[in-house]
C-alpha positions in Angstrom: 0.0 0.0 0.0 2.7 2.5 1.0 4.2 2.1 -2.9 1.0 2.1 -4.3 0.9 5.9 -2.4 4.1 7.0 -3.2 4.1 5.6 -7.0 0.4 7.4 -7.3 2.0 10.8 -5.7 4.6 10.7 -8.1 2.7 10.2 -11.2 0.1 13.0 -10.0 3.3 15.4 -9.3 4.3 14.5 -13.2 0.7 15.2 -14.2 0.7 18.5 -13.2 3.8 19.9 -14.4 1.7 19.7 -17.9 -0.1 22.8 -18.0 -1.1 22.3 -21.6 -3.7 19.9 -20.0 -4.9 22.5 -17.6 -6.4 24.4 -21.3 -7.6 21.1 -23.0 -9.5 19.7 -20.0 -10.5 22.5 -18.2 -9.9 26.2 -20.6 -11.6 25.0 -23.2 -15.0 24.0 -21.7 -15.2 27.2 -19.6 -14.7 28.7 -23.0 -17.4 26.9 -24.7 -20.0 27.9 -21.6 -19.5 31.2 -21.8 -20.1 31.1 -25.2 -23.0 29.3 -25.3 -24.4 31.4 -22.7 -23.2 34.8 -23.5 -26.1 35.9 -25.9 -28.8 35.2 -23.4 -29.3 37.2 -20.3 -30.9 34.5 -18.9 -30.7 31.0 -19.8 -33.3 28.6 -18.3 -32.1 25.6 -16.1 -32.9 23.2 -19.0 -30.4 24.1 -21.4 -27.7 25.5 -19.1 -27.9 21.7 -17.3 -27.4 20.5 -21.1 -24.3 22.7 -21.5 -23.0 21.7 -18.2 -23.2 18.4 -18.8 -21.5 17.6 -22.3 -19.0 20.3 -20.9 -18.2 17.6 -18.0 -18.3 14.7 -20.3 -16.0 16.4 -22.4 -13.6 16.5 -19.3 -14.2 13.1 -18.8 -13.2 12.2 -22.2 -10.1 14.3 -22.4 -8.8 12.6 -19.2 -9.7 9.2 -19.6 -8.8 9.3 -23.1 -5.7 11.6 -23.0 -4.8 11.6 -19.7 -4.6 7.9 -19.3 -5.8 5.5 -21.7 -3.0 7.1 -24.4 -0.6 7.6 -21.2 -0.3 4.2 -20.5 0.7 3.6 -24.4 3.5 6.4 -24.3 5.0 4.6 -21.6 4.7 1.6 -23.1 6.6 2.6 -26.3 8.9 4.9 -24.2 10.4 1.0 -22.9 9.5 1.9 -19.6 7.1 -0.9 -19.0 9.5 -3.6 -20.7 12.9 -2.1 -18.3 11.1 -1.4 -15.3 8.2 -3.3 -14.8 9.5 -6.8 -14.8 7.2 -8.7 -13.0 3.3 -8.8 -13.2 2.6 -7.6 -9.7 5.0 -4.3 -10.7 2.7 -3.6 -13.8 -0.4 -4.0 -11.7 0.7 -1.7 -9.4 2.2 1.3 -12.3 -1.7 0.8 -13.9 -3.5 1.2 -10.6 -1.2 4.0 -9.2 -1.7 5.7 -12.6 -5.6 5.2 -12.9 -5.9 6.4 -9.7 -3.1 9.7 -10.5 -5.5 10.5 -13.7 -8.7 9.6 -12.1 -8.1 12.4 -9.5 -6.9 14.8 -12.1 -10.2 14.5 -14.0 -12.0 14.6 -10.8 -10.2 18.3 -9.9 -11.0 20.0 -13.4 -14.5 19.1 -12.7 -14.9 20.8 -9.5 -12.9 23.3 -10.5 -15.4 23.5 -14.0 -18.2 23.6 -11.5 -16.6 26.5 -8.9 -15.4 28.6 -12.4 -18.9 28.4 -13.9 -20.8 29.1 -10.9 -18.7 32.2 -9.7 -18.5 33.3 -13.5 -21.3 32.7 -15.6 -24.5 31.9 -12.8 -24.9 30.5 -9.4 -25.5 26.7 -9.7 -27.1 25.6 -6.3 -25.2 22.9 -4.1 -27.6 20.4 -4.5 -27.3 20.9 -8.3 -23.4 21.0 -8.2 -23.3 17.8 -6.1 -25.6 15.5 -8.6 -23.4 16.9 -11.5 -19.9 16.0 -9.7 -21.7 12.5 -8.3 -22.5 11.7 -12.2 -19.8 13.5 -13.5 -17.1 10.9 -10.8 -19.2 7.6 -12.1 -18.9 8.0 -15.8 -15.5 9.1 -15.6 -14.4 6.7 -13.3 -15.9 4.0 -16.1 -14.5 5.5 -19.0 -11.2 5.5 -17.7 -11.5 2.0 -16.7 -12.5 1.7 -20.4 -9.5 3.4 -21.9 -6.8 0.7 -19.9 -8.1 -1.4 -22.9 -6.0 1.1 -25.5 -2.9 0.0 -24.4 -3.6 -3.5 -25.9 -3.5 -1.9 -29.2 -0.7 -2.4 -31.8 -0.2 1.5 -32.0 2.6 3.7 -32.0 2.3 6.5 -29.9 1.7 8.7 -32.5 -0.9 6.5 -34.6 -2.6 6.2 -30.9 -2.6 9.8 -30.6 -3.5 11.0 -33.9 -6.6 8.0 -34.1 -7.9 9.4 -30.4 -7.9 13.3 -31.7 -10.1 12.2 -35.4 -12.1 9.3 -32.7 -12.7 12.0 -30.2 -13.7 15.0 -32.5 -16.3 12.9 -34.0 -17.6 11.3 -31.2 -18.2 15.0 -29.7 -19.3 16.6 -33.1 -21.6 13.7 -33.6 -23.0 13.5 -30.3 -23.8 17.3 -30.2 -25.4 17.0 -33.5 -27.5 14.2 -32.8 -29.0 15.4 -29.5 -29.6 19.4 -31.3 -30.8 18.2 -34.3 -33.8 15.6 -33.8 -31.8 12.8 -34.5 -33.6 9.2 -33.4 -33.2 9.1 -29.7 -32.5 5.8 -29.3 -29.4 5.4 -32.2 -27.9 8.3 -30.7 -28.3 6.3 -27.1 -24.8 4.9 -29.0 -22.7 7.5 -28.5 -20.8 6.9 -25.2 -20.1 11.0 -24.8 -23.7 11.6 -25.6 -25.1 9.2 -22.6 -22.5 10.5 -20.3 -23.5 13.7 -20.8 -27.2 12.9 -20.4 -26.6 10.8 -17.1 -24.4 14.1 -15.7 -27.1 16.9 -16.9 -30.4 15.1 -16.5 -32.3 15.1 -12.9 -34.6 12.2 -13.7 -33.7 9.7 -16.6 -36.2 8.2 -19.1 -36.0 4.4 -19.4 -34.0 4.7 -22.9 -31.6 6.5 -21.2 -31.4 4.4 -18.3 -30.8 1.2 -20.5 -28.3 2.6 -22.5 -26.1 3.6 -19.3 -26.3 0.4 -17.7 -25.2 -1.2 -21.6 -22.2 1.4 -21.3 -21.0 0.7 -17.7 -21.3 -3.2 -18.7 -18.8 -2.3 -21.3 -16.7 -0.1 -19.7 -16.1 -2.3 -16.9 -15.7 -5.2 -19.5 -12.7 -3.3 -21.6 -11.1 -2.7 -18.1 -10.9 -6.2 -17.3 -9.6 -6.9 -20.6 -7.3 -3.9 -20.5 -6.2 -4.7 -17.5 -5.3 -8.0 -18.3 -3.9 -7.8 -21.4 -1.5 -4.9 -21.4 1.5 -5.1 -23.8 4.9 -4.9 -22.1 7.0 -4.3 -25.5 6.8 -1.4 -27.7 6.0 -1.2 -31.3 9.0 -0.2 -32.5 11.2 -3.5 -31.0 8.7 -5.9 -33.2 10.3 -3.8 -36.4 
């Protein structure tokens, strides 16, 4: 437990020394609030709760995807997995202490998300801010699990990276686009960002909705397994 700790500390320490991140995953959807809401001098609870929560899934996204999932394959092509960890219980240790390093990471750009936009752009009641950071912690905490399943993927860090940024974008634009535009409810129920965001923003959930976020968290948890148990110890580039 003590290494667990210290590893985890260590990782977070690493994690923060990367301000670019602090734009991406939290910048950005401050950005895109104030935005959206700038042209209305009010905004009814509705929408803004819409805004709110495909901003937090996009957090959720960035650091499960980013953060970790594509994390986990740097190291891995890096050799720092095939040098260092040399024994199974060392790798489950390094993925745990680094889930749990990115998990928290997430966790703080969405409470800081939810202090910004409440200071800035409206007051957001307690009650309110504690159902979105409660939904907001369980589908991010599932996504990442999700995203230990990239490392078992033949990629280069940079295929990896340049396949999440086109996967991402799409996934966003698409998911936006679906629920603005009339789109049948139930195909867009697909789209992982799209149900997160739903789950985060909506009080009470319809039983479409509550079907297809069960489906997801099956899934999720699924891929972790797998992920977890299949992680690839040597990098891309030794197979060549």
């Amino acid at each position: 437990m003590k290494s667990l700790i210290g590893c985890t500390r260590i990782l977070l320490v690493e994690q923060l020394r990367e301000p670019i991140g602090v734009f991406w995953s939290l910048v950005a959807p401050v950005g895109y609030l104030a935005l959206r809401t700038g042209g209305h001098d009010t905004l009814d609870i509705e929408h803004y709760a819409q805004a709110i929560g495909w901003c937090l899934g996009y957090i959720a996204m960035m650091g499960s995807l980013f953060g970790f999932g594509l994390y986990l394959i740097g190291r891995r092509e890096s050799g720092f997995v095939r040098t260092f960890l040399t024994n199974a219980s060392r790798r489950r240790r390094f993925l745990l202490a680094q889930y749990l390093a990115s998990l928290f990471m997430s966790l703080a750009y969405g409470v800081a998300f939810l202090a910004l936009s409440s200071i800035l752009l409206t007051r957001i009641s307690m009650t309110d801010i504690l159902r979105f950071f409660t939904m907001f912690s369980a589908f991010c905490s599932l996504l990442m699990l999700a995203s230990t399943s990239l490392a078992t993927l033949p990629l280069t860090f940079q295929s990896a990276s340049s396949l999440l940024s086109i996967g991402v974008t799409a996934i966003i634009v698409i998911g936006i686009g679906s629920s603005t535009s009339g789109a049948d409810p139930v195909l867009a129920l697909f789209n992982p960002f799209l149900v997160g965001a739903k789950v985060i923003s909506e009080e009470s959930w319809e039983r479409d909705l509550a079907i297809a976020w069960l489906i997801h968290a099956l899934i999720f948890i699924c891929l972790g397994i797998y992920g977890a148990g299949r992680q690839r110890i040597n990098p891309q580039w030794s197979n060549r």
